[in-house]
C-alpha positions in Angstrom: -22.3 -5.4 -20.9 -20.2 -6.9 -18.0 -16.5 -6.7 -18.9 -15.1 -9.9 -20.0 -13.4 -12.6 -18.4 -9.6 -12.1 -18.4 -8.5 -15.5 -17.4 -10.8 -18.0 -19.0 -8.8 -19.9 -21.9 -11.3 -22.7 -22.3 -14.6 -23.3 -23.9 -16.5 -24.7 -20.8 -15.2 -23.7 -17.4 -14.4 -27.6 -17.1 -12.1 -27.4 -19.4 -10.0 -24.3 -17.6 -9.9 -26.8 -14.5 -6.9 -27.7 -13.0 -7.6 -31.1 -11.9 -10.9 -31.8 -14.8 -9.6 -30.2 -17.5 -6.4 -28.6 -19.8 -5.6 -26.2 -17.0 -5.3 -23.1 -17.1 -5.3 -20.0 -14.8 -9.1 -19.7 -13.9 -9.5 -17.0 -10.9 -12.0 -18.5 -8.3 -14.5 -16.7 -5.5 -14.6 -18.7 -2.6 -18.3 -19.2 -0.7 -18.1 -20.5 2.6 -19.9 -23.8 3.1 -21.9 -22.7 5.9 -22.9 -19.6 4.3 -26.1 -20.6 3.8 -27.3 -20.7 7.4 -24.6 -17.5 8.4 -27.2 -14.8 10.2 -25.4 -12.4 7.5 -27.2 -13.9 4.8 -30.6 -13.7 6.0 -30.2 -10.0 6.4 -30.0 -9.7 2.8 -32.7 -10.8 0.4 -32.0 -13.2 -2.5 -31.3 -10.1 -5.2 -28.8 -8.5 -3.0 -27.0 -12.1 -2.9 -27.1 -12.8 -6.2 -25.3 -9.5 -6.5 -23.2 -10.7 -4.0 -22.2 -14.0 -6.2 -21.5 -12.1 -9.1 -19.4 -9.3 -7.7 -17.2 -11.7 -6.0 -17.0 -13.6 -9.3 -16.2 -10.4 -11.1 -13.7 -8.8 -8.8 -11.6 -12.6 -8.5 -11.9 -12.4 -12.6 -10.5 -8.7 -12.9 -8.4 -9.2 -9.8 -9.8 -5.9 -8.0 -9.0 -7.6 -4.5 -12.1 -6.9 -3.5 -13.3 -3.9 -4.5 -16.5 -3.6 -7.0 -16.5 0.2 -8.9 -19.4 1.9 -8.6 -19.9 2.0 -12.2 -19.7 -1.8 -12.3 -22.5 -2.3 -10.1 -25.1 -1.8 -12.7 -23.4 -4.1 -15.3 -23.7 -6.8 -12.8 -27.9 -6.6 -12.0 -27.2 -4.7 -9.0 -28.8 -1.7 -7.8 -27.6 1.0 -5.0 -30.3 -0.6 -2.5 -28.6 -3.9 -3.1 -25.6 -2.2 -2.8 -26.7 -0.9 1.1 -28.1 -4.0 2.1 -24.7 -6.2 1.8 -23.1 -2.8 3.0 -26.1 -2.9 6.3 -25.2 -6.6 6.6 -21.4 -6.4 7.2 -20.9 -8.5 4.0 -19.6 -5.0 2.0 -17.8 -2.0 3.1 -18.7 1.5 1.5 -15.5 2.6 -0.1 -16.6 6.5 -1.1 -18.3 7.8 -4.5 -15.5 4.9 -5.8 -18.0 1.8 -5.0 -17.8 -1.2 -2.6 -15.3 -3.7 -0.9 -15.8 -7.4 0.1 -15.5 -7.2 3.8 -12.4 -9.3 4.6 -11.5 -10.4 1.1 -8.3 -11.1 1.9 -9.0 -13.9 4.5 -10.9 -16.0 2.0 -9.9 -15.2 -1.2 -6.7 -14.9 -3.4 -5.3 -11.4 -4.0 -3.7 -9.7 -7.1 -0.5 -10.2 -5.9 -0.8 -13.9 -4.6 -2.2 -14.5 -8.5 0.6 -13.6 -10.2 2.8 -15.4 -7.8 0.6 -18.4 -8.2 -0.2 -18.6 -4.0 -2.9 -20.7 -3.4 -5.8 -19.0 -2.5 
């Protein structure tokens, strides 16, 4: 079972938004508009990128900056040849026996410190 959320208050993710909803502290995954047509993505098949879409939902929930544990990888669908093919595509980094990385997290998304100072991401 995939660890659960740590920042979602509400009954419908509506209801955690800012703007929609009550408000509350939802961690969010930014995808790039464009990503649908970036050469990255077509290097990748559609399993690998719904790995990709969860991960990056799971890391912004558990505020991991990034970084996906090894273990983690099967609670999310994924599989080690997933795993290889975001790593082949530039869209992971290998980070040892620990797991993987979002290449360039940072850029795009909030980290663990910027969270709990409430930057916006």
């Amino acid at each position: 079972m995939v660890p659960a959320y740590g920042t979602h208050t509400g009954s419908r993710l509506c209801d955690a938004h800012p703007v929609i909803g009550r408000g509350c502290d939802v961690a969010w995954f930014k995808v790039d508009g464009k990503f649908h047509s970036h050469p990255k993505r077509y290097k990748v098949g559609l399993r690998a990128m719904g790995l990709w879409v969860a991960a990056g939902s799971w890391c912004a929930d558990q505020l991991t900056d990034g970084h996906i544990p090894a273990a983690v990888l099967p609670l999310l669908g994924g599989t080690r040849a997933d795993a290889k093919a975001l790593v082949d595509a530039g869209l992971w980094e290998t980070r040892g026996q620990d797991g993987w990385a979002f290449h360039d997290w940072s850029d795009c998304n909030r980290t663990r410190p910027g969270h709990a100072t409430g930057e916006p991401s």
